[in-house]
Every structure is written in structure tokens, then in C-alpha cells.
C-alpha positions as CSV (number, residue, x, y, z in Angstrom):
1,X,-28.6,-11.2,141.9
2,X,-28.6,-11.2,138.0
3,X,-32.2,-12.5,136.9
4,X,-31.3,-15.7,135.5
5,X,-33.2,-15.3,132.1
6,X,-31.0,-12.3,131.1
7,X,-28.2,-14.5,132.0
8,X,-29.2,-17.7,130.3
9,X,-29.7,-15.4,127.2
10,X,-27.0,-13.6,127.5
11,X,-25.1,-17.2,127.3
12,X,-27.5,-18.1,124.7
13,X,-26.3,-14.4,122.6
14,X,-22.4,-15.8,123.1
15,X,-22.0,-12.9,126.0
16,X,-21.3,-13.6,130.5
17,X,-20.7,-11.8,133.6
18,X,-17.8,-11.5,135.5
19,X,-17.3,-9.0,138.6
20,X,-15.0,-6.5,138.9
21,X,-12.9,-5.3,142.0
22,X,-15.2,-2.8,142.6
23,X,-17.7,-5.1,142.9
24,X,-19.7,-4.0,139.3
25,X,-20.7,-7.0,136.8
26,X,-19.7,-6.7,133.5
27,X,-20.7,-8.8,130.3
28,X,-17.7,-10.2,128.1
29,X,-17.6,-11.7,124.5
30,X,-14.0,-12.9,123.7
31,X,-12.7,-13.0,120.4
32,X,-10.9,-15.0,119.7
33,X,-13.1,-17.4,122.1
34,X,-11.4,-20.7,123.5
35,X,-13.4,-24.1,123.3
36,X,-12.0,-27.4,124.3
37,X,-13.3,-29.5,121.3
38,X,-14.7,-32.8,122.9
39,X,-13.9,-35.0,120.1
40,X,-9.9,-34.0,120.5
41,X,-9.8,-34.2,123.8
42,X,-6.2,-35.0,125.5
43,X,-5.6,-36.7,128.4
44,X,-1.8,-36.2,129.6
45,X,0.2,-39.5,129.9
46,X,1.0,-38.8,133.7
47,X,-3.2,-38.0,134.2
48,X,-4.0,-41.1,132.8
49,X,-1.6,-43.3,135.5
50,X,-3.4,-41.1,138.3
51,X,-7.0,-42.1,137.2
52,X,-5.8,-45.1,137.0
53,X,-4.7,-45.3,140.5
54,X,-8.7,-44.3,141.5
55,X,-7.0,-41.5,143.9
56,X,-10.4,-39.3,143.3
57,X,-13.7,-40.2,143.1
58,X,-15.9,-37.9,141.0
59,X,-19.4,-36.6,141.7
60,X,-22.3,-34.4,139.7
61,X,-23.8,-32.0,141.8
62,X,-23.7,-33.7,145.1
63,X,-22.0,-30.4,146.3
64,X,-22.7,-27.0,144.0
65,X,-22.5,-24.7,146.6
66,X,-19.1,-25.4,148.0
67,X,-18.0,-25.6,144.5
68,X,-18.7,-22.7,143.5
69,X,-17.7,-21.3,146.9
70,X,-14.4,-22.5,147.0
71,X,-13.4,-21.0,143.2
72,X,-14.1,-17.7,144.4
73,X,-12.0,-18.5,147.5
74,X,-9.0,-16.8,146.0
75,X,-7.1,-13.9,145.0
76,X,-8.1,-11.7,141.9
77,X,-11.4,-13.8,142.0
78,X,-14.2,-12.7,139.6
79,X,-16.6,-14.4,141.5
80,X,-18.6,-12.1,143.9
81,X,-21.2,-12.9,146.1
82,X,-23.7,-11.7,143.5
83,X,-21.5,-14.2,140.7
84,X,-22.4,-17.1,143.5
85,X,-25.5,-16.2,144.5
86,X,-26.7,-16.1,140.4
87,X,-25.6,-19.4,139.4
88,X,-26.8,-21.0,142.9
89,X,-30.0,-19.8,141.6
90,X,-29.2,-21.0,137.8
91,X,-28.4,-24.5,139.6
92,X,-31.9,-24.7,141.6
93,X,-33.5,-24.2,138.3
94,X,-31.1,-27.1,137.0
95,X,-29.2,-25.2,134.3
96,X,-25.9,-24.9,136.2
97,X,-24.1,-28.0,137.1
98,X,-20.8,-29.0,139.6
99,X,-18.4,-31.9,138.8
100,X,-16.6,-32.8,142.0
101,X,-13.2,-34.8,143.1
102,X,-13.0,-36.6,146.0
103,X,-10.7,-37.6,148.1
104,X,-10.7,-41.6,148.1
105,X,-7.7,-42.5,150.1
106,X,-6.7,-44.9,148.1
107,X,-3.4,-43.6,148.1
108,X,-0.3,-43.6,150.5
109,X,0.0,-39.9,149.7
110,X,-3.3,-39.0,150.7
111,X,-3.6,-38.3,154.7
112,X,-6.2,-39.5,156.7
113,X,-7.9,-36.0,157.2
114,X,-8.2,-35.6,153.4
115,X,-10.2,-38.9,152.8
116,X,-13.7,-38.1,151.3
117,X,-12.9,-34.8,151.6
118,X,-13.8,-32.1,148.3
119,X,-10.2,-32.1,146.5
120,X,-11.7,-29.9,143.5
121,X,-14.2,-29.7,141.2
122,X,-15.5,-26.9,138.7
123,X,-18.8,-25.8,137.9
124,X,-20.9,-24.5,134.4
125,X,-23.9,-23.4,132.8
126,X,-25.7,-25.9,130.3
127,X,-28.0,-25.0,127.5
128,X,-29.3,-27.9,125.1
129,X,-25.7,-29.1,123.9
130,X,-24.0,-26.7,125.1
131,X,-21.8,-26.5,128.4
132,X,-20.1,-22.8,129.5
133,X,-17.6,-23.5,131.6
134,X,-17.3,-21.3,134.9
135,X,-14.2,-21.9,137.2
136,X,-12.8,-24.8,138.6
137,X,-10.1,-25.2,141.9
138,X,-8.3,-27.8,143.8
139,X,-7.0,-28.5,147.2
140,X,-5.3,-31.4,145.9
141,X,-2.7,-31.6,143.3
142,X,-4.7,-32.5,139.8
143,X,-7.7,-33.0,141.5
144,X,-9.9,-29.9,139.2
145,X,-8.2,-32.2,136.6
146,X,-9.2,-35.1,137.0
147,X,-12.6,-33.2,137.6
148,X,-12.7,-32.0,134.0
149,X,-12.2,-35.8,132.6
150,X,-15.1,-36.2,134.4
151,X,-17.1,-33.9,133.1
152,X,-15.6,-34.5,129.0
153,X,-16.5,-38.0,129.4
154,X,-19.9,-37.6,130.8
155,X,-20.8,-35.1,128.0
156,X,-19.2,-37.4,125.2
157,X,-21.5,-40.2,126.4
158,X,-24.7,-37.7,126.0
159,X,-23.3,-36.3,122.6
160,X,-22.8,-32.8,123.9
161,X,-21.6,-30.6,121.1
162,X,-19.8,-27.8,122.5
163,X,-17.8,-27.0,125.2
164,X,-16.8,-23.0,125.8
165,X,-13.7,-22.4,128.1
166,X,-13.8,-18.3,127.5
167,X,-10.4,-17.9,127.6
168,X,-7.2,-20.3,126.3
169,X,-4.8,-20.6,129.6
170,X,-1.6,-23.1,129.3
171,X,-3.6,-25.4,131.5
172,X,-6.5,-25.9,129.1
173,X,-4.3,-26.3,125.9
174,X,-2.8,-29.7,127.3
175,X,-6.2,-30.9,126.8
176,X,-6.8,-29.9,123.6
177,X,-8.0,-26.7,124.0
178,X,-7.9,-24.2,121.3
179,X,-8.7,-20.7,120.1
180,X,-11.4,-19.9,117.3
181,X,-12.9,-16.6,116.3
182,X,-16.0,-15.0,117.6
183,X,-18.0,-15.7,114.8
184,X,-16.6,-19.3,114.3
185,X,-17.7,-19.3,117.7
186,X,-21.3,-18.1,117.3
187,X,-22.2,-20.1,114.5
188,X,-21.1,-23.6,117.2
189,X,-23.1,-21.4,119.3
190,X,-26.6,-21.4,117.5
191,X,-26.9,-25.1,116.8
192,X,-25.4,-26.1,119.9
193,X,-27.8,-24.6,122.1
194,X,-31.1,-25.5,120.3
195,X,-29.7,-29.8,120.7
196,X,-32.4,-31.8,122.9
197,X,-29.2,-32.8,125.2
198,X,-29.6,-33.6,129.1
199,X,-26.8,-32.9,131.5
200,X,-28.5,-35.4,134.0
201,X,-26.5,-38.0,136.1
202,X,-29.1,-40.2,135.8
């Protein structure tokens, strides 16, 4: 397991771990690095009808381990069972946090068996004002979607500053996200993380 100081600092010095196929963690600084800036945050036309229809219903840390559990559930994951075993122990000591989708059955197109089931979710680390993401998954078609709404709205309403998405994929850029340099990227860093925020539900 990575002692979570040096891994809190290491988030805190712009750097994280990832695990390679042969099974050794290495530490990664992108540049450019990709941020999904929360004040230009998109929601897609069709995403908007689908929260609309109240298909999911979303939950904070009700379920971290499964989370976390069912991202690394697939192939070319970077999350080893050192990865999971880390951040489980980041989340005890309440800096790593799970949004989760469930299923609501509130539509025709959801069976029975997937009714208050986990759909999706994704999971972070937070420091002051800052939120790292991790990895998200679904089991249900725009469910880690809807997840990430979730999550943008709750850290809007506690006046987050920063939220870092490591890479820019096609699936983040529909949201807004974008790519800034490494320094750009440090500077958000420093202020970001030294904010008095709380990531608590309550």
C-alpha cells in the first residue's frame, strides 16, 4: 500500500500513481494537464432530458469500495489491488470520496433486476478546494455521467475551485473539459489546495 501522506503530497506537488502491467506504480505529471473548469461546465442537451426523467438516483460515499472496485474491473485497468487498497485507506481517512448512480426504476427501460442497483459512479481525492479525479464506470448507459453532474454540482454549491481530470478523453471535452499547461496547472494547483473547502454531504 502507498503510505497515504506521500500520496496526498504527491497530489498536493501536482504528481499520482498509476500501476503498470507488471504490477509496478509509477508517478505521472501531464503536461499539458486536463481540468474540467466548473464554472463552464456543459451538460449535453440529450443528458439534460435523462436527468430529467430521474432514471438515477445519486449517492456520496454510500458505496466507495465497490466503486472503486468495479473501475478496475476492466481491461488495461491501472488500478491494482495496491491502487484500491491505497485510496480505500485515503477514503477511511476521509480524503477520497465516491459519487454513485443508482438505478431508480423509474423507467420502462430499466428491468426489474437493475432497480437500486449501482449503475456507475466515479471516485477522487480531495484536498482543500481541490478534487483529483480517479476513474469512473457504468453498467448502465450514461449512468458514470450522470454521476459526474453529481459530483460538478455538489462542488459548485461548496465553491470548489479546481477540478483535475489528468488526461483530456472525447468524453470529458463534451463537458467542458480542456487542456492547460503544467505550469498553468500548478499555479490552480497551489491556491486551490490551501482553500478551507469541505467535500461533506452533509
Amino acid at each position: 500500500m502507498i503510505d497515504p501522506e506521500l500520496l496526498l503530497q504527491g497530489y498536493r506537488l501536482g504528481v499520482f500513481p498509476m500501476a503498470m502491467e507488471d504490477g509496478a506504480i509509477e508517478w505521472f505529471s501531464p503536461d499539458p494537464r486536463a481540468i474540467l473548469p466548473l464554472e463552464d461546465f456543459h451538460v449535453p442537451h440529450a443528458l439534460r432530458r435523462l436527468l430529467r426523467k430521474k432514471v438515477f438516483e445519486t449517492k456520496i460515499d454510500n458505496r466507495f469500495s465497490k466503486v472503486i472496485e468495479a473501475c478496475a474491473a476492466r481491461d488495461g485497468t491501472w488500478i491494482n489491488r495496491e491502487i484500491i487498497e491505497s485510496y480505500t485507506r485515503l477514503h477511511e481517512l476521509g480524503y477520497a470520496h465516491s459519487v454513485e448512480a443508482w438505478a431508480s426504476g423509474k423507467s420502462a427501460s430499466r428491468t426489474d433486476s437493475s432497480r437500486g442497483e449501482l449503475a456507475g459512479g466515479l471516485y477522487g481525492v480531495v484536498i482543500g478546494g481541490a478534487v483529483f479525479g480517479g476513474s469512473m464506470f457504468h453498467r448502465v448507459t450514461d449512468a458514470s455521467k450522470v454521476a459526474l453532474v453529481a459530483l460538478v454540482e455538489h462542488l459548485r454549491a461548496r465553491k470548489f475551485a479546481l477540478l483535475d481530470t489528468q488526461w483530456l478523453t472525447p468524453h470529458l471535452q463534451q463537458f467542458g473539459g480542456i487542456e492547460i499547461s503544467r505550469n498553468h496547472y500548478l499555479r490552480l494547483l497551489r491556491s486551490a489546495v490551501e482553500l478551507p473547502r469541505k467535500f461533506s454531504a452533509d
